[in-house]
Backbone as a ProteinNet text record, in pm:
[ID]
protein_1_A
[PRIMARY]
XXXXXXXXXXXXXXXXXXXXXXXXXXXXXXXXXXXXXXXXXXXXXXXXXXXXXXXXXXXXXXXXXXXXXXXXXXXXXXXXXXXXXXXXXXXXXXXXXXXXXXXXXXXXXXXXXXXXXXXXXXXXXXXXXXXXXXXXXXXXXXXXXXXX
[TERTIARY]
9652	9597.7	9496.5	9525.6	9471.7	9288.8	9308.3	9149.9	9074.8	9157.5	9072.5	9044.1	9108.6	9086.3	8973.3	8953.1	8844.5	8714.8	8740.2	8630.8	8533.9	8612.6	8564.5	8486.3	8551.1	8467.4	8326.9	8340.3	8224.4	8120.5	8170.1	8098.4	8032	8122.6	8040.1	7952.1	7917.5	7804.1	7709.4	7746.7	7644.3	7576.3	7607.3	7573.3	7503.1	7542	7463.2	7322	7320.7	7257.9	7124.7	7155.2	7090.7	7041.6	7067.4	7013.3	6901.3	6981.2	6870.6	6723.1	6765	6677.8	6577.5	6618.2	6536.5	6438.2	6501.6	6363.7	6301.1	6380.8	6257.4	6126.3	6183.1	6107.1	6003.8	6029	5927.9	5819.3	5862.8	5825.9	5712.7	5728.6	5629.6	5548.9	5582.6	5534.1	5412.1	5444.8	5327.7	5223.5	5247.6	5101.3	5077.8	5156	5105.9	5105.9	5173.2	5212.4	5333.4	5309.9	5463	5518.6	5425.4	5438.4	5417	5334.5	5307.1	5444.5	5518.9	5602.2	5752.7	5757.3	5879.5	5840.7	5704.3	5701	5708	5683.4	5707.1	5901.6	5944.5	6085.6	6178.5	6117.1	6191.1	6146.8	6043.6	5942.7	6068.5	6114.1	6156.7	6320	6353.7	6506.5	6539.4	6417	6455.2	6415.1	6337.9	6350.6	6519	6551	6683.7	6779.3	6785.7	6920.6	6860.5	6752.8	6700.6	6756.1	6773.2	6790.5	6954.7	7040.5	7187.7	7216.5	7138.7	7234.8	7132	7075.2	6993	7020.5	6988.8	6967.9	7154.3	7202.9	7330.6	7471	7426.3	7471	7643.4	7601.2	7690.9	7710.8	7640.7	7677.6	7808.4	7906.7	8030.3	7979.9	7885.8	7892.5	7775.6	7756.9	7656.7	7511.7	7402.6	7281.4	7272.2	7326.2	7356.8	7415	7514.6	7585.9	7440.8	7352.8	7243.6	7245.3	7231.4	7174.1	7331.3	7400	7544.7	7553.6	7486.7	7481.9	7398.1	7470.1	7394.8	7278	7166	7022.2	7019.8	7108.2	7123.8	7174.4	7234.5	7269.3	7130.5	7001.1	6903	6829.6	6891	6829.6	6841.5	6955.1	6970.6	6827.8	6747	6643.2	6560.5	6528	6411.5	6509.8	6589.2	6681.9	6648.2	6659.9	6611.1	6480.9	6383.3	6229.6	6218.9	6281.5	6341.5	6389.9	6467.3	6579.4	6494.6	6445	6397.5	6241.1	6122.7	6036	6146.4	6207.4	6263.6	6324.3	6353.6	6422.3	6333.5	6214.2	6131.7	6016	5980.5	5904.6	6000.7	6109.1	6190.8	6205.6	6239.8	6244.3	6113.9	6018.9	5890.1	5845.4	5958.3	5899.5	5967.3	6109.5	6199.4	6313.5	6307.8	6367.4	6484.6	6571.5	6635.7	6773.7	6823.9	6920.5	6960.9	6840.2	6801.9	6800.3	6749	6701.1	6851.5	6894.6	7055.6	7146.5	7165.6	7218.6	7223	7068	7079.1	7086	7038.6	7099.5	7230	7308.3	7476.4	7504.5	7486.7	7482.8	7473.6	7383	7346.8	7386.9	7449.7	7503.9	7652	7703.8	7868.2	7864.2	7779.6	7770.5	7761.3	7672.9	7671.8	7814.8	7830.2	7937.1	8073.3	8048.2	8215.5	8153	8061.2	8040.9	8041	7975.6	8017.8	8185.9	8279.6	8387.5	8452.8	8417.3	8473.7	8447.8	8336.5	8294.6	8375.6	8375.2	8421.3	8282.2	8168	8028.5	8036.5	7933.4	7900.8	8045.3	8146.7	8267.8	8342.2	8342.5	8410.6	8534.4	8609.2	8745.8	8726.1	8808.4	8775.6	8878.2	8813.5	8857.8	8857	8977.4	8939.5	8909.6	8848.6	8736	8934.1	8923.7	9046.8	8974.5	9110.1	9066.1	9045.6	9116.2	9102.7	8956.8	8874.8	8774.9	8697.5	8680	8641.4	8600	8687.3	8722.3	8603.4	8706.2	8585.3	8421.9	8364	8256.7	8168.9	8237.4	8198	8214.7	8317.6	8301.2	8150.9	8151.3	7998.3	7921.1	7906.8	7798.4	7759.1	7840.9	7854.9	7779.5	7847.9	7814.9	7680.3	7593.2	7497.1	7355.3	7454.8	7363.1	7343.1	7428.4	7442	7335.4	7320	7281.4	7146	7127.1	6963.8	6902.8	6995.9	6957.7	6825.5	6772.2	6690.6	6737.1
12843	12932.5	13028.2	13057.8	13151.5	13099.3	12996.4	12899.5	12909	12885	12846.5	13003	13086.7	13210.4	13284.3	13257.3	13275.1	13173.7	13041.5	12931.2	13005.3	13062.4	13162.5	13260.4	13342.9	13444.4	13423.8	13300.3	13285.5	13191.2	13160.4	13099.5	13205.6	13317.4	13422.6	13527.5	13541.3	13563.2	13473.4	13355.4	13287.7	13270.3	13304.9	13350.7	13488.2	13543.4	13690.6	13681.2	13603.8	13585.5	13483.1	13417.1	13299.3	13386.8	13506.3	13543.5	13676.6	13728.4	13760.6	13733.3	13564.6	13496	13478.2	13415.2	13433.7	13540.8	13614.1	13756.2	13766.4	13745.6	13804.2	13667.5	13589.1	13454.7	13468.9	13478.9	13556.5	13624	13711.4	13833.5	13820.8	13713.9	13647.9	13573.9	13495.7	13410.6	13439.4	13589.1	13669.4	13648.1	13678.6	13721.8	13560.2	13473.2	13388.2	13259.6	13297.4	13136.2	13039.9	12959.7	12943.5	12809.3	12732.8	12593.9	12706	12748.7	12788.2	12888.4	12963.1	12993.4	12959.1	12806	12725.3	12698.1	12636.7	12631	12729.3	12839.5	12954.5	12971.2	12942.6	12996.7	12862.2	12739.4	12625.2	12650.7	12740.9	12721.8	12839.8	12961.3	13057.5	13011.2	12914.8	12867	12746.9	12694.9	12620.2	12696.7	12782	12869.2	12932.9	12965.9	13049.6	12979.6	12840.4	12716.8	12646.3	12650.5	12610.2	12713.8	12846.6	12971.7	12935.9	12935	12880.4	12802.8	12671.7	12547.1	12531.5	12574.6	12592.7	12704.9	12792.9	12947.4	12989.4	12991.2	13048.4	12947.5	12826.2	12690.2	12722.2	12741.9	12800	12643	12547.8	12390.7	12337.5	12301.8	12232.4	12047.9	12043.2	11887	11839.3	11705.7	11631.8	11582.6	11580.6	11529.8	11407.8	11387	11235.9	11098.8	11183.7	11119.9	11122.6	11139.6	11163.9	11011.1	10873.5	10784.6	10701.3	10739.4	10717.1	10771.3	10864.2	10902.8	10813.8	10829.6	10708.7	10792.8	10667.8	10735.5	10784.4	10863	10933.2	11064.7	11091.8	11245.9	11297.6	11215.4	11310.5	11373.8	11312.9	11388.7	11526	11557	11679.8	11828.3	11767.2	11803.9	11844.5	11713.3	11702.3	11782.3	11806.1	11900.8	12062.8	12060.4	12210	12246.2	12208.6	12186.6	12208.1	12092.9	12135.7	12261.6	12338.5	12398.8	12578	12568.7	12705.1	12731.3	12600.4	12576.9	12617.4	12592.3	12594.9	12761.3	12801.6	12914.3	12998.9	12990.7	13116.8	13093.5	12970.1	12971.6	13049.6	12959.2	13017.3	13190.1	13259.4	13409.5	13451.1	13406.9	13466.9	13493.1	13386.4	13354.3	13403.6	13349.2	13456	13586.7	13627.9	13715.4	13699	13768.5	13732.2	13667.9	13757.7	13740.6	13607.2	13583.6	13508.5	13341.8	13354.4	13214.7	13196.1	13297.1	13299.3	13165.3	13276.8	13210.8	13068	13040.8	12899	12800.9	12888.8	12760.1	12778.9	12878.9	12867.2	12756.9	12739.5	12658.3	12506.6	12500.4	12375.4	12326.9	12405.4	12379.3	12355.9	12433.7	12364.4	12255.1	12238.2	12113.8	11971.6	12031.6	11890.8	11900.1	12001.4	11993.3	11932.5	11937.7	11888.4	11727.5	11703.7	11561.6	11466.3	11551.5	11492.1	11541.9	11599.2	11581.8	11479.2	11469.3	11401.4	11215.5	11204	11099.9	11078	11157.5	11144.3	11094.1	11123.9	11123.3	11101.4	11043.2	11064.7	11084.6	11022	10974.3	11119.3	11218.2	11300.2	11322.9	11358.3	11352.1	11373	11266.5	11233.3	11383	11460.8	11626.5	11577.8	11540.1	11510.9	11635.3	11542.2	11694	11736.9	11823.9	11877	11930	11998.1	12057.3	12206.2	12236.9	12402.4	12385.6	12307.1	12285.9	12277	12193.6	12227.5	12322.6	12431.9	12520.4	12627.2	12650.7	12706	12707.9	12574.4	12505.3	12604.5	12585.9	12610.8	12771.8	12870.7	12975.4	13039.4	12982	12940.7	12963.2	12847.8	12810.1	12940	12962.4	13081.1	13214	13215.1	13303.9	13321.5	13230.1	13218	13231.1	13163.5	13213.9	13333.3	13410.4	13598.4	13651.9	13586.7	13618.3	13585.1	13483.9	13429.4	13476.5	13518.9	13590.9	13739.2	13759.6	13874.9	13990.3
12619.8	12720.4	12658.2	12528.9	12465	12421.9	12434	12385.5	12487.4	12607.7	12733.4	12787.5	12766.1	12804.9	12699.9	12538.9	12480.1	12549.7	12604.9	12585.4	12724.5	12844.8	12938	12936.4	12837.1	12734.4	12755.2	12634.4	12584.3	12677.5	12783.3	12925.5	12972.7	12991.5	13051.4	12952.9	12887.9	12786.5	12795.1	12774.6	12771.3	12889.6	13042.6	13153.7	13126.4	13061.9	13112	13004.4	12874.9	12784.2	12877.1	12943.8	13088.1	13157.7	13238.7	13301.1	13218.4	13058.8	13042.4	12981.5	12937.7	12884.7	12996.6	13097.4	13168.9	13241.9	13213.6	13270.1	13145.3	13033.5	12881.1	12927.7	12966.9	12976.4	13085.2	13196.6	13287.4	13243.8	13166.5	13093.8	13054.1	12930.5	12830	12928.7	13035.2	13046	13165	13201.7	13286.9	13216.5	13063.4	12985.3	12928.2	12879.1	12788.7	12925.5	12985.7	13075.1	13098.9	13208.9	13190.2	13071.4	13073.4	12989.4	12841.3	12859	12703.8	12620.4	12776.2	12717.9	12677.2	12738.5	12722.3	12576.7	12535.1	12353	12258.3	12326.1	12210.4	12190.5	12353.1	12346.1	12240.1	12307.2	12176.3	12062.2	12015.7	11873.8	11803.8	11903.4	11832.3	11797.2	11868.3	11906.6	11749.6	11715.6	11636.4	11495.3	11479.5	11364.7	11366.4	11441.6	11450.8	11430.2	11459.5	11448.6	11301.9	11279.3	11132.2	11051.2	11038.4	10979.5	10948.6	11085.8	11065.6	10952.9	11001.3	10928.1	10778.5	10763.5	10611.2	10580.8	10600.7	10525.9	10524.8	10607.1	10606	10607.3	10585.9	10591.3	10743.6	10872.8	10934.2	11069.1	11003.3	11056.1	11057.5	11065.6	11017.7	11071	11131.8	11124.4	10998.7	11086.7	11008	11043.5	11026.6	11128.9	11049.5	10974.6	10937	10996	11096.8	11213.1	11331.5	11346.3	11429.7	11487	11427.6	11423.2	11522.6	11514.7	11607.3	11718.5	11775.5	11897.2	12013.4	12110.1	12263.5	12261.2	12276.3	12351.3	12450.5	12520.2	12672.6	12562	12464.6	12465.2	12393.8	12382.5	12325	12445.8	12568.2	12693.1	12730	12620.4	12611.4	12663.5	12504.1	12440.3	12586.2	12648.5	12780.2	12858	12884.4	13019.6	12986	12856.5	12768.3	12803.2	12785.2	12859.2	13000.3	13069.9	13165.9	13253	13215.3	13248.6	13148.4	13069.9	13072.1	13132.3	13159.3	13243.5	13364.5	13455	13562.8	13581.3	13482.8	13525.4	13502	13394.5	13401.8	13567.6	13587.5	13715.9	13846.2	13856.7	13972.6	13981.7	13783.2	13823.7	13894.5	13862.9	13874.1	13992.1	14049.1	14248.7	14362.4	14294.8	14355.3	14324.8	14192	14131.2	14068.2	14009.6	13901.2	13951.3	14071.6	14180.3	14196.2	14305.4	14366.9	14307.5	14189.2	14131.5	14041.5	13971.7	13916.8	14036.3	14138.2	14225.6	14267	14283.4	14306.1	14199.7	14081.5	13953.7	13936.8	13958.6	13974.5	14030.8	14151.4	14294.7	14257.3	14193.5	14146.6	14007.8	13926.9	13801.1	13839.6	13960.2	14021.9	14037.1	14128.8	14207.8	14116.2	14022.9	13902.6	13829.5	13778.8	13707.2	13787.1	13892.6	13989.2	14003.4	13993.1	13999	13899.7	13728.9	13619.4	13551.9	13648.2	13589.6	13700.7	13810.5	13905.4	13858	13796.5	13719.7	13583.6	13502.1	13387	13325.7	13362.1	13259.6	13141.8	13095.6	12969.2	12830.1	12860.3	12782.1	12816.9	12885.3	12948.5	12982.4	12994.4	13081	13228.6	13287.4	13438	13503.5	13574.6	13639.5	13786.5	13850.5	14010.4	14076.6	14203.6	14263.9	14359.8	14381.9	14464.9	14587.3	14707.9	14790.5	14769.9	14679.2	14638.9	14567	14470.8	14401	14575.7	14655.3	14777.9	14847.2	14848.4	14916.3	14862.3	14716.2	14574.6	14637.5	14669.8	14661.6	14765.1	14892.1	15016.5	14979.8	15001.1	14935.1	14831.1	14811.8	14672.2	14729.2	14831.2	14893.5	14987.7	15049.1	15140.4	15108.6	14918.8	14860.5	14864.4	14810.5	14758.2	14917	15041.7	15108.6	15169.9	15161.7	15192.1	15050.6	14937.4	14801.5	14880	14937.8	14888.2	15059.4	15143.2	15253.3	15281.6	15334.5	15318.6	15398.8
[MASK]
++++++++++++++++++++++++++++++++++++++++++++++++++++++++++++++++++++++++++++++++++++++++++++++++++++++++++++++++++++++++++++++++++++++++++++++++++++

């Protein structure tokens, strides 16, 4: 209980760290742009994870194992591109609230479908009616959120 109650934790940081990445991202991307500023933000992301696993050796795996991984988990990479292009345009258009919200919305919705799947070698999470319920609630939420 004690893992899953840290693994939460650190879900929600990394939520608030999301939403403030994204306004620093906005930010930059008033003055420099928005494509231009998805490469500065991967340019600064891989100095910083280069810094980790070289400079402070704070890796525990291997990139040696690299060549064993399915050609679907480097899609990773393109979703990253993806997904901070997406969130700095969306703050820009509709505000921080607002665009939060609907990538919440849409990060449930996938996520109840790749556990309902068992994706990508996953553990299969059946969708329930309380997960249902959850959903619609959400949904609800999000349209009082994205309401004017």
């Amino acid at each position: 209980m004690e893992s899953s109650i840290f693994a939460l934790i650190i879900a929600a940081i990394a939520g608030i760290a999301m939403a403030l990445q994204g306004s620093l991202n906005t930010a930059l991307g008033k003055i420099i742009g928005m494509l231009e500023t998805t490469f500065v933000v991967h340019a600064v992301g891989i100095a910083v994870i280069a810094a980790a696993l070289y400079l402070f050796r704070l890796g525990s795996g291997s990139l040696a194992l690299l060549q064993d991984a399915p050609w679907y988990t480097y899609l990773g990479g393109v979703l990253g591109v993806l997904i901070i292009f997406g969130v700095t345009v969306s703050i820009s258009r509709a505000g921080v609230a607002n665009a939060t919200t609907a990538i919440i919305i849409g990060q449930l919705v996938t996520a109840l479908i790749v556990d309902q799947c068992g994706l990508f070698g996953l553990e299969k999470i059946p969708f329930t009616l309380w997960k249902g319920l959850g959903l619609a609630l959400l949904a609800a939420g999000g349209y009082l959120m994205l309401g004017r």
